[in-house]
Chimera marker file (.cmm) of the C-alpha trace (Angstrom):
<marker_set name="trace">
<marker id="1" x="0.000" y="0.000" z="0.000" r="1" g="1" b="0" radius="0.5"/>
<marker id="2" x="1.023" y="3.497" z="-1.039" r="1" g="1" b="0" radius="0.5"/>
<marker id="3" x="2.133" y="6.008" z="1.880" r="1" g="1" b="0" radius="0.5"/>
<marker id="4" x="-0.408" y="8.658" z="2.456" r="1" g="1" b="0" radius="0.5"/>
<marker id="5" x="0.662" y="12.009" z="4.180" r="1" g="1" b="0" radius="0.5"/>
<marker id="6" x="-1.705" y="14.447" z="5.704" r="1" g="1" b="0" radius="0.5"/>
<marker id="7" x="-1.701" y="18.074" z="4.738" r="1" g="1" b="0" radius="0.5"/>
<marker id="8" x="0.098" y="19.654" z="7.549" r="1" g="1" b="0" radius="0.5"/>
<marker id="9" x="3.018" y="16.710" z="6.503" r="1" g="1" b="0" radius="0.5"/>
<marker id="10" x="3.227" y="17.591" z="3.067" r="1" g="1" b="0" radius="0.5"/>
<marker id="11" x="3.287" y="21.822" z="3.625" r="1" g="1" b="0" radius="0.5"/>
<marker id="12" x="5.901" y="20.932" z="6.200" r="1" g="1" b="0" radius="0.5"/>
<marker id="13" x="8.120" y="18.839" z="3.324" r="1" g="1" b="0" radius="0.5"/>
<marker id="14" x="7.754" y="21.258" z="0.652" r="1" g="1" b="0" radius="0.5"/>
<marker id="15" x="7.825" y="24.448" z="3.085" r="1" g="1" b="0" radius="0.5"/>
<marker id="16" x="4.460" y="25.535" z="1.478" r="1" g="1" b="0" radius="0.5"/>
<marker id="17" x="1.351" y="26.882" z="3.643" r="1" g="1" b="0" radius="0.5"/>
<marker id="18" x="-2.082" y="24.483" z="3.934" r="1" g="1" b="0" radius="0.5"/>
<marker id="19" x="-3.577" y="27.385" z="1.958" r="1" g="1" b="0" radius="0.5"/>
<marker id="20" x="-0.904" y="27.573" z="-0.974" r="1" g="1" b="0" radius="0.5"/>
<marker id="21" x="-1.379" y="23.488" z="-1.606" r="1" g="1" b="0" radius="0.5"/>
<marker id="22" x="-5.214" y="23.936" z="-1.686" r="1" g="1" b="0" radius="0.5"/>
<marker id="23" x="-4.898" y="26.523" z="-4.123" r="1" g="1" b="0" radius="0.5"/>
<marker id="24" x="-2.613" y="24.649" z="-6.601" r="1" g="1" b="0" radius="0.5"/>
<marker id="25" x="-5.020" y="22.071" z="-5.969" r="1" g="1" b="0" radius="0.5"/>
<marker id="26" x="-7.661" y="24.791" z="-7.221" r="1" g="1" b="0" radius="0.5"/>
<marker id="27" x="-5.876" y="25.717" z="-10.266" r="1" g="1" b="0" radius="0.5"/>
<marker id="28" x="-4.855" y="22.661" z="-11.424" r="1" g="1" b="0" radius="0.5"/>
<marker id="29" x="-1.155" y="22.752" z="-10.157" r="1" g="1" b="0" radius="0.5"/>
<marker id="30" x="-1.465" y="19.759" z="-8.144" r="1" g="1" b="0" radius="0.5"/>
<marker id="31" x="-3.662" y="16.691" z="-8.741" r="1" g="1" b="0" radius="0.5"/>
<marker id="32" x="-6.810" y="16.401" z="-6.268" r="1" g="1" b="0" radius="0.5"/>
<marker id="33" x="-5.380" y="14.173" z="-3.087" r="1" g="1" b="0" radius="0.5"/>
<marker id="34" x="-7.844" y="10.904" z="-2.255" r="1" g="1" b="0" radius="0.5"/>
<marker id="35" x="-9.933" y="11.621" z="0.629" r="1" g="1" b="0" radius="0.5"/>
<marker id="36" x="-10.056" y="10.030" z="3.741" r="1" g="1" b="0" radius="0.5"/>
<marker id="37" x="-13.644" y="9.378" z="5.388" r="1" g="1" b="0" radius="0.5"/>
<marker id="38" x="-13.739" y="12.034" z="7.204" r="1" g="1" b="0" radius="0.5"/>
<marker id="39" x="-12.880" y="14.102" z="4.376" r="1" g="1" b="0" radius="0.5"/>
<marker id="40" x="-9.146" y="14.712" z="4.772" r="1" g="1" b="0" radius="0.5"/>
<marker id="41" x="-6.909" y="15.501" z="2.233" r="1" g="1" b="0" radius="0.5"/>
<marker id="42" x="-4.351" y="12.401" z="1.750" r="1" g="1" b="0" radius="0.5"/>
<marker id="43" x="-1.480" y="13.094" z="-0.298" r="1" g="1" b="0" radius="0.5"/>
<marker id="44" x="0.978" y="10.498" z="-2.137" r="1" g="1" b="0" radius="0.5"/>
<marker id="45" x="4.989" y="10.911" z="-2.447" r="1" g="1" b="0" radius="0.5"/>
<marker id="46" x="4.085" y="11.448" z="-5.976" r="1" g="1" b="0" radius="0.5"/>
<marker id="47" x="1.827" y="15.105" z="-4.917" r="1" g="1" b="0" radius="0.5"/>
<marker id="48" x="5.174" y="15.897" z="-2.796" r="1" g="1" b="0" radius="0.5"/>
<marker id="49" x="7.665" y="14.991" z="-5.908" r="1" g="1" b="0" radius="0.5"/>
<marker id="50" x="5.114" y="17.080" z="-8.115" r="1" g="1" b="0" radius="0.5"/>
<marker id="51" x="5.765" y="19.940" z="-5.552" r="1" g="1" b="0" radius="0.5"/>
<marker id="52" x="9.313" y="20.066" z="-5.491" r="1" g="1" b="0" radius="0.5"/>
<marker id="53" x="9.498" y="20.487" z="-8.692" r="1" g="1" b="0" radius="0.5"/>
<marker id="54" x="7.067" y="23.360" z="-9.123" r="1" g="1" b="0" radius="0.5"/>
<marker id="55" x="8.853" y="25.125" z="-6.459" r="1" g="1" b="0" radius="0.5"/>
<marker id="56" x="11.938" y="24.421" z="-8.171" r="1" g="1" b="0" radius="0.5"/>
<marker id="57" x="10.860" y="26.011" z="-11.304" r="1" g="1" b="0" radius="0.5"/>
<marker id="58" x="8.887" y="28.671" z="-9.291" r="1" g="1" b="0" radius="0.5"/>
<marker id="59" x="11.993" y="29.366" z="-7.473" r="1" g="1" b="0" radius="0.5"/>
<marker id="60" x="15.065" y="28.681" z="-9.718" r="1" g="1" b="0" radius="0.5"/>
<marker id="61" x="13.287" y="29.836" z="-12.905" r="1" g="1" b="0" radius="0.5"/>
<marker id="62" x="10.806" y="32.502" z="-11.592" r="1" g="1" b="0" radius="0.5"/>
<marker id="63" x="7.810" y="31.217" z="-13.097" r="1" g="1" b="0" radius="0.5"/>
<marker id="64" x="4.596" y="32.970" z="-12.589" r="1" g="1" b="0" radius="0.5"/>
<marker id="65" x="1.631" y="30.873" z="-11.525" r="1" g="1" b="0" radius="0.5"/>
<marker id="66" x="0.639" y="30.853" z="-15.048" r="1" g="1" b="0" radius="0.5"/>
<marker id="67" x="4.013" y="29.933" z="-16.598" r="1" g="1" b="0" radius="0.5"/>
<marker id="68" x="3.445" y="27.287" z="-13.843" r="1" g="1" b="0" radius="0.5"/>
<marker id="69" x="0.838" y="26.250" z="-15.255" r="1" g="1" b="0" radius="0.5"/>
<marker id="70" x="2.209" y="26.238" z="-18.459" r="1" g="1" b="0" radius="0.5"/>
<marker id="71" x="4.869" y="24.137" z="-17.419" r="1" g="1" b="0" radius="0.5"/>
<marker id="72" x="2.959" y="21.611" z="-16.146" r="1" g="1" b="0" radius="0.5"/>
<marker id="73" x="0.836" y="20.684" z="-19.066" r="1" g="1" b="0" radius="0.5"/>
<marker id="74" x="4.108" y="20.868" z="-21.214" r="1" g="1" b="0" radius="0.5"/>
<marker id="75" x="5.594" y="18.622" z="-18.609" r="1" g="1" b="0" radius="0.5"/>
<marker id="76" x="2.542" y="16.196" z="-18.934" r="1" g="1" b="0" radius="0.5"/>
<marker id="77" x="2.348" y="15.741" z="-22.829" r="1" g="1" b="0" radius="0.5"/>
<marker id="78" x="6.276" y="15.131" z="-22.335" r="1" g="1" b="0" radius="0.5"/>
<marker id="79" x="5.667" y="12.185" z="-19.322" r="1" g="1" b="0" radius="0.5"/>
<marker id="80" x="2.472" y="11.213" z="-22.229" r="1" g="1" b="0" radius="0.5"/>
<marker id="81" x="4.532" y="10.667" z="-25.178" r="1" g="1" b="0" radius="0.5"/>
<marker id="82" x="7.624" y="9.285" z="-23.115" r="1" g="1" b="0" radius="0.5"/>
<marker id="83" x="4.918" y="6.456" z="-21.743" r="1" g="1" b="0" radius="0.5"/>
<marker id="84" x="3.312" y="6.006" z="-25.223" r="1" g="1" b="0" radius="0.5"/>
<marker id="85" x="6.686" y="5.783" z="-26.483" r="1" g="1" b="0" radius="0.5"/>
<marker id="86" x="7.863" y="2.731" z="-24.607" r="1" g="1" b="0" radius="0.5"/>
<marker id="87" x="5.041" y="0.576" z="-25.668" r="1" g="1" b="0" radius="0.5"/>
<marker id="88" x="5.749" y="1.330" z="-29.364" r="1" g="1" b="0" radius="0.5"/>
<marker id="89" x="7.886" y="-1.845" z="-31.337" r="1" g="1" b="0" radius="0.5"/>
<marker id="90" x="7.753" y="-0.481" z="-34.470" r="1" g="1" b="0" radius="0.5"/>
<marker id="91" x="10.722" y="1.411" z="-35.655" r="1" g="1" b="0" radius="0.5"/>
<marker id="92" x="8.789" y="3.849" z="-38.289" r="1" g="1" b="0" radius="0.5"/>
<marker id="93" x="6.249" y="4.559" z="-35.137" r="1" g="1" b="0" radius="0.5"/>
<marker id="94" x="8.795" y="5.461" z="-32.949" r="1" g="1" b="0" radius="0.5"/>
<marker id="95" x="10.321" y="7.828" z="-35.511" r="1" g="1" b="0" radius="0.5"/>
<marker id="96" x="6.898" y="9.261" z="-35.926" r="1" g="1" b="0" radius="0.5"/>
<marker id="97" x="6.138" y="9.628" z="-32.229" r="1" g="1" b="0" radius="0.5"/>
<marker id="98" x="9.291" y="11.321" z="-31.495" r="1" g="1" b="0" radius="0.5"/>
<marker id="99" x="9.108" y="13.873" z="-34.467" r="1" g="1" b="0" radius="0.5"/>
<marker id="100" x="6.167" y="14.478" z="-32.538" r="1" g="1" b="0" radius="0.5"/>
<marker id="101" x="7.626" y="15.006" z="-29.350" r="1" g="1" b="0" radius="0.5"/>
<marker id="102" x="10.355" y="17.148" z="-30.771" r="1" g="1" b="0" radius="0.5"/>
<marker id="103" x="8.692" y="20.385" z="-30.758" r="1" g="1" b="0" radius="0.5"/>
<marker id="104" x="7.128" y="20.034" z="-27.234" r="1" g="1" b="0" radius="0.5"/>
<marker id="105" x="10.728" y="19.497" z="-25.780" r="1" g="1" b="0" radius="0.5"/>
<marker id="106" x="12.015" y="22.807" z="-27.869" r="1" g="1" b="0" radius="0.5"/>
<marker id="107" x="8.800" y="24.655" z="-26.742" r="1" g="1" b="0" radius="0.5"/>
<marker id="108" x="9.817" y="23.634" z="-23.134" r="1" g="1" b="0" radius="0.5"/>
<marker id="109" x="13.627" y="24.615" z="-23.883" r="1" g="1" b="0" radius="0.5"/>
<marker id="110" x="12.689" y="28.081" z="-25.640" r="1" g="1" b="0" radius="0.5"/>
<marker id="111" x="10.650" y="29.149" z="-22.097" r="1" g="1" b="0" radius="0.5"/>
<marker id="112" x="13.685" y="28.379" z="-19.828" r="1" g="1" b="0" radius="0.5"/>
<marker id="113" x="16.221" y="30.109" z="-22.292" r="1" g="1" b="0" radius="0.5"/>
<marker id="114" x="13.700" y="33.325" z="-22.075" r="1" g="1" b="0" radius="0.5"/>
<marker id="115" x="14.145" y="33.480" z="-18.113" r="1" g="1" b="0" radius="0.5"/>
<marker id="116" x="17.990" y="33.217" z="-18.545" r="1" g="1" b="0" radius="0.5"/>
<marker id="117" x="17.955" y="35.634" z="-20.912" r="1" g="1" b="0" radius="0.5"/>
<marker id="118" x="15.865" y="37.931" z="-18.462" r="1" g="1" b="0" radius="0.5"/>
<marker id="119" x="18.196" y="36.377" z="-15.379" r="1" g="1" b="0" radius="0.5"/>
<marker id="120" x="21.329" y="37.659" z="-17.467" r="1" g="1" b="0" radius="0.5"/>
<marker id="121" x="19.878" y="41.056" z="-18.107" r="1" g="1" b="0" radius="0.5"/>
<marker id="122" x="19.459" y="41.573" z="-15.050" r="1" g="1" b="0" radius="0.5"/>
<marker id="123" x="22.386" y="40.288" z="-13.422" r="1" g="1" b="0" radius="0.5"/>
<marker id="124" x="23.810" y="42.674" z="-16.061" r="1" g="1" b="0" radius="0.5"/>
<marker id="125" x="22.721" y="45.801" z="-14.181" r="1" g="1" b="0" radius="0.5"/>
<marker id="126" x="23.146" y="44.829" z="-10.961" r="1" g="1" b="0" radius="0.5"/>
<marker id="127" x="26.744" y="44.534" z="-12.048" r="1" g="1" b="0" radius="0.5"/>
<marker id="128" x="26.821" y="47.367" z="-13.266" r="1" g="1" b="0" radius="0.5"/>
<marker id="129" x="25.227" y="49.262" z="-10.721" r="1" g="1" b="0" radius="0.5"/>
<marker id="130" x="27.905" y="47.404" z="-8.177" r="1" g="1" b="0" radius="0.5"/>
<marker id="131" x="30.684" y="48.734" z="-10.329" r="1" g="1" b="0" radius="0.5"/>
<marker id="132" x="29.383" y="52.237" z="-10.365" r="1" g="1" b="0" radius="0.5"/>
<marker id="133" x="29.147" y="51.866" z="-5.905" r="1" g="1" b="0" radius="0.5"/>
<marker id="134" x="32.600" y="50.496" z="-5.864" r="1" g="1" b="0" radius="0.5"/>
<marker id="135" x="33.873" y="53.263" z="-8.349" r="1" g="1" b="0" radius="0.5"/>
<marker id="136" x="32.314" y="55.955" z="-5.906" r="1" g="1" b="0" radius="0.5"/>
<marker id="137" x="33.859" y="54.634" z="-3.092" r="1" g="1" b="0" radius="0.5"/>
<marker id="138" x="37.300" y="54.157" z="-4.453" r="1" g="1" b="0" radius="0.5"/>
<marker id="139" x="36.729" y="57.701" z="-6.094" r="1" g="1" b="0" radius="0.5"/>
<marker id="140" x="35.537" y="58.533" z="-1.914" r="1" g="1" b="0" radius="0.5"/>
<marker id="141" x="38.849" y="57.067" z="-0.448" r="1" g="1" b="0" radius="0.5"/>
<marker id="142" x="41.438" y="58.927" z="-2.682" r="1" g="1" b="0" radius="0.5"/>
<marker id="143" x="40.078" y="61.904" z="-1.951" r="1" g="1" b="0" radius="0.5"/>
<marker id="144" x="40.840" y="61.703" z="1.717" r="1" g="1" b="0" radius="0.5"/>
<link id1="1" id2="2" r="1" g="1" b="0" radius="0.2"/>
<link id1="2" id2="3" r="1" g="1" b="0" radius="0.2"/>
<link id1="3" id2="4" r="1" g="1" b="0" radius="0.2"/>
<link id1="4" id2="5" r="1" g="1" b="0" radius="0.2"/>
<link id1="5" id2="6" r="1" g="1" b="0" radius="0.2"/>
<link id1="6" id2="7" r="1" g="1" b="0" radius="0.2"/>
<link id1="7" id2="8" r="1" g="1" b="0" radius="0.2"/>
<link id1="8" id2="9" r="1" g="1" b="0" radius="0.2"/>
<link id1="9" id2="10" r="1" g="1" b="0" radius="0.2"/>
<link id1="10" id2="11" r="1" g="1" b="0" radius="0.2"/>
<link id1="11" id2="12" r="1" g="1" b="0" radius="0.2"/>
<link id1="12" id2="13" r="1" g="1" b="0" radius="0.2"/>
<link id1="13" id2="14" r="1" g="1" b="0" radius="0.2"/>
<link id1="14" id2="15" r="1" g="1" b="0" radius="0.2"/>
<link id1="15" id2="16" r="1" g="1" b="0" radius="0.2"/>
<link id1="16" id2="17" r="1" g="1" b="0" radius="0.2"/>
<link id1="17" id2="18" r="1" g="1" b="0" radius="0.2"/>
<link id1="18" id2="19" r="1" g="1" b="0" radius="0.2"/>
<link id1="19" id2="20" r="1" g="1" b="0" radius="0.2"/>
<link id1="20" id2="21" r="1" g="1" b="0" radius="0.2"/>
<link id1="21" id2="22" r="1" g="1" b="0" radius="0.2"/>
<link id1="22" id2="23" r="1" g="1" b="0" radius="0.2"/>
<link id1="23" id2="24" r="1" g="1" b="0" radius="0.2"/>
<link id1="24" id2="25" r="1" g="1" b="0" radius="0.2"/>
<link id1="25" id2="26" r="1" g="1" b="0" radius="0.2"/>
<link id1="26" id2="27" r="1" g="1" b="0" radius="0.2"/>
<link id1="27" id2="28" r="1" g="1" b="0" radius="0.2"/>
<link id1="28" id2="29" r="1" g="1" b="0" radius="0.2"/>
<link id1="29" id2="30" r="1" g="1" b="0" radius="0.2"/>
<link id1="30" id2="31" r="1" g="1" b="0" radius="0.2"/>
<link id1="31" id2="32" r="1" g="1" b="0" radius="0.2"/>
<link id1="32" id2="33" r="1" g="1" b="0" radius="0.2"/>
<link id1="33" id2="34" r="1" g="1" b="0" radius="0.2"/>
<link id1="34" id2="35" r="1" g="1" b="0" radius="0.2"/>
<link id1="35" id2="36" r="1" g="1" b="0" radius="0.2"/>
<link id1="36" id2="37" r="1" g="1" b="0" radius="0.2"/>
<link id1="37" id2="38" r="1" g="1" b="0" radius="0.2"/>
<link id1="38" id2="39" r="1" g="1" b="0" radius="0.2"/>
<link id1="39" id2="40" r="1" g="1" b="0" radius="0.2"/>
<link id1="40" id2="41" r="1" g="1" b="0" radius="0.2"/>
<link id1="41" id2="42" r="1" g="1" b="0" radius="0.2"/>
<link id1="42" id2="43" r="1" g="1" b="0" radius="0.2"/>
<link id1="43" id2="44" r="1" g="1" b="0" radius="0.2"/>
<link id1="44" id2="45" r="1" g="1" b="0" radius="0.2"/>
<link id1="45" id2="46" r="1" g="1" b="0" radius="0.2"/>
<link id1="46" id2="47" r="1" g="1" b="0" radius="0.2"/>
<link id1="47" id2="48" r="1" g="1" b="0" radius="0.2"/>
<link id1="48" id2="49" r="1" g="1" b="0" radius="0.2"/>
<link id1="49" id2="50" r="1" g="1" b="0" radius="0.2"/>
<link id1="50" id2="51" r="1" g="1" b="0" radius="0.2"/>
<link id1="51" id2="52" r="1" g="1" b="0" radius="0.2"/>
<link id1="52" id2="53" r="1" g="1" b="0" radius="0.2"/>
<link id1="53" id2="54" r="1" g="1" b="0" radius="0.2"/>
<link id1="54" id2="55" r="1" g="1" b="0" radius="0.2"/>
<link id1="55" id2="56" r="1" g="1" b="0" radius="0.2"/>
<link id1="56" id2="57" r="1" g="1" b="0" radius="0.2"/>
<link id1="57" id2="58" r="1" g="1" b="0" radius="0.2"/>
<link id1="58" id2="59" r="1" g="1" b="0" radius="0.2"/>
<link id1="59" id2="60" r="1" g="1" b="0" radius="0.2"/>
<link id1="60" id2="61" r="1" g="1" b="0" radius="0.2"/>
<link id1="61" id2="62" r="1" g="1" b="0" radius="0.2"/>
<link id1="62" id2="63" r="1" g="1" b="0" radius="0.2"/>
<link id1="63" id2="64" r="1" g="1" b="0" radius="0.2"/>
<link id1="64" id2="65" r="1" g="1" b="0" radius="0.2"/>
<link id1="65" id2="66" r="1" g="1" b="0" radius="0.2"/>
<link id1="66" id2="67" r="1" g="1" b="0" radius="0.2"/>
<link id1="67" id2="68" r="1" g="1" b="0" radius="0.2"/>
<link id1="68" id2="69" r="1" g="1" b="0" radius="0.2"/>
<link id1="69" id2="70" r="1" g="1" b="0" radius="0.2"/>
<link id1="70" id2="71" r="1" g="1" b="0" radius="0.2"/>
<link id1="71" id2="72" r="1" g="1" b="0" radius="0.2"/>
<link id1="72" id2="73" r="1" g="1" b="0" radius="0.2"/>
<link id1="73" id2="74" r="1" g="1" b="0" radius="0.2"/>
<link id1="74" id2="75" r="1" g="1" b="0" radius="0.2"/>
<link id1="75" id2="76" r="1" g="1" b="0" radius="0.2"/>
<link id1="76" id2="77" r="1" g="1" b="0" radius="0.2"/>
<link id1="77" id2="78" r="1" g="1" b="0" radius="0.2"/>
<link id1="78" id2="79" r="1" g="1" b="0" radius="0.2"/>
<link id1="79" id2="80" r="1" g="1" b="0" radius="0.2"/>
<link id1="80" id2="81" r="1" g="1" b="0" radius="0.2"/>
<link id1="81" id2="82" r="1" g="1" b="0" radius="0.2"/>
<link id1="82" id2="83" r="1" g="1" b="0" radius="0.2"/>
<link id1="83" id2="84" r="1" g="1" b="0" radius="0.2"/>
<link id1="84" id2="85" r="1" g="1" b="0" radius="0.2"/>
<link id1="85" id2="86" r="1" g="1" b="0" radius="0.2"/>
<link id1="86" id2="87" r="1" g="1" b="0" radius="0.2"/>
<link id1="87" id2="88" r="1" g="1" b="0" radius="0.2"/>
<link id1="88" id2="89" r="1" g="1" b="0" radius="0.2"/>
<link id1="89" id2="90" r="1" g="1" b="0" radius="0.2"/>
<link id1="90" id2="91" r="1" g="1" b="0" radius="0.2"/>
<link id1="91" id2="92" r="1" g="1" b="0" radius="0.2"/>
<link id1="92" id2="93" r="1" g="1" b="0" radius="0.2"/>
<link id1="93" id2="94" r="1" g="1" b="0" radius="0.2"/>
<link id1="94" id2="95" r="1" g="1" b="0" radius="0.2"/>
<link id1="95" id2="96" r="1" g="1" b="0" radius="0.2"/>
<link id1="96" id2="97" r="1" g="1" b="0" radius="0.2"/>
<link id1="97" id2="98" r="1" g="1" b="0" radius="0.2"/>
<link id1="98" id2="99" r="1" g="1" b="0" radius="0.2"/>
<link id1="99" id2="100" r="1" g="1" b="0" radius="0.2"/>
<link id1="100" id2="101" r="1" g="1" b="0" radius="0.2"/>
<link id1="101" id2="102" r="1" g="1" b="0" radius="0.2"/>
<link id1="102" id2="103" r="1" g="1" b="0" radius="0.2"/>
<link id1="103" id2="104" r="1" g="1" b="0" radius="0.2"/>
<link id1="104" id2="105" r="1" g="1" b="0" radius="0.2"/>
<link id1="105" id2="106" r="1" g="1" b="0" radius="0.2"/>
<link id1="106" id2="107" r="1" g="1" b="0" radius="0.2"/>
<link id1="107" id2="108" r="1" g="1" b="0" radius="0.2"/>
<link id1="108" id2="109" r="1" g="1" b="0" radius="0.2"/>
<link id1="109" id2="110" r="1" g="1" b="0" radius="0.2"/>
<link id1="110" id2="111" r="1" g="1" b="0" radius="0.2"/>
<link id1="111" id2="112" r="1" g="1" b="0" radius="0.2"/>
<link id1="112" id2="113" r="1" g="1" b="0" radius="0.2"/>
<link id1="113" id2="114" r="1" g="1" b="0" radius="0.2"/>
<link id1="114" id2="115" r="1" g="1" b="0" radius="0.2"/>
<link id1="115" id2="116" r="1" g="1" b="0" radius="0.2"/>
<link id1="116" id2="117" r="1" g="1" b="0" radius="0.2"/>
<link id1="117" id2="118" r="1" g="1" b="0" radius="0.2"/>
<link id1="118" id2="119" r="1" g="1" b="0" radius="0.2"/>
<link id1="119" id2="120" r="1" g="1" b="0" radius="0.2"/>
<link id1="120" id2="121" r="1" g="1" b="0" radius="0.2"/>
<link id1="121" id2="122" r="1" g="1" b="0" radius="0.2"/>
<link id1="122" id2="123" r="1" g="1" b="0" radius="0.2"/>
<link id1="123" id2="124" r="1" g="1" b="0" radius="0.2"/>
<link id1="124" id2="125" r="1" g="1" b="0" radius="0.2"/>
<link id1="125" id2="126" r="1" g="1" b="0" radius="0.2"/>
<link id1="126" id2="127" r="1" g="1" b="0" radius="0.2"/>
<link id1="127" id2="128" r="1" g="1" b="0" radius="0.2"/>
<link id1="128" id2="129" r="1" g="1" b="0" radius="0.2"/>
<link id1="129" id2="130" r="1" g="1" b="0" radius="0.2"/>
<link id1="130" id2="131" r="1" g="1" b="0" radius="0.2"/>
<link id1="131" id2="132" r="1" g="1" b="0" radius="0.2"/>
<link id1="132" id2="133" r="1" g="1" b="0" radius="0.2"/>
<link id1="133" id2="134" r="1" g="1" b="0" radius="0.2"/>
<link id1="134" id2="135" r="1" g="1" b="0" radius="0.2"/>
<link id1="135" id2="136" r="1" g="1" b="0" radius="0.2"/>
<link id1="136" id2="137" r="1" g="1" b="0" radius="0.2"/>
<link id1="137" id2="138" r="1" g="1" b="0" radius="0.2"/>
<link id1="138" id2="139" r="1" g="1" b="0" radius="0.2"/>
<link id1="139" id2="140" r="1" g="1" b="0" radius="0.2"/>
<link id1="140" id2="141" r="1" g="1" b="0" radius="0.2"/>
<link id1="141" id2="142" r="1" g="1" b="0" radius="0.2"/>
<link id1="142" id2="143" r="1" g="1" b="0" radius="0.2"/>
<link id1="143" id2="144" r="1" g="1" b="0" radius="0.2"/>
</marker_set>
């Protein structure tokens, strides 16, 4: 039998609020939990692997809540194909079904090169801004 974690178990894990899980529940981030009997949530390792990596993108990449949820579907065709993949014997259907996979990978690729590209901008001025500090004070000290 799978392990089941309550709510309070799984916010603790992921460092997410109650309130933030039922929400991604409520927008589709996360997959509705089983119930118990009594009506309480009961979450899978799977719901806390999910997690992770939403936060990870969330956090690393800076996704929005909608580029969240743009990931996510993006992730699911992938996990789709990969799984209709693997039952395919025929060489010719293989080709065919990852020709089709192709562009959903690139698609996936093009939105994390976007947020570097941002990241790098950014970075960018910050460095320069630091530069322009350290300048200032250097410029500060010989004049002393």
């Amino acid at each position: 039998m799978t392990e089941k974690y309550k709510i309070d178990d799984v916010a603790k894990e992921c460092g997410l609020t109650k309130r933030t899980l039922r929400y991604y529940e409520e927008i589709g981030l996360l997959p509705p939990p089983e119930r118990s009997e009594g009506g309480i949530r009961l979450y899978t390792r799977d719901h806390i692997d999910r997690l992770k990596k939403l936060i990870n993108a969330r956090d690393v990449l800076g996704f929005s809540l909608q580029e969240l949820q743009h990931y996510v579907s993006i992730t699911e065709e992938l996990e789709s194909h990969r799984q209709g993949y693997r039952l395919i014997s025929d060489d010719s259907e293989k080709k065919r079904k990852l020709e089709e996979l192709e562009p959903v990978v690139k698609h996936q690729l093009d939105l994390i090169e976007e947020k570097l590209v941002k990241m790098i901008e950014m970075r960018d001025e910050i460095k320069q801004f630091h530069n322009r500090v350290l300048n200032a004070i250097n410029k500060m000290d010989q004049n002393q």
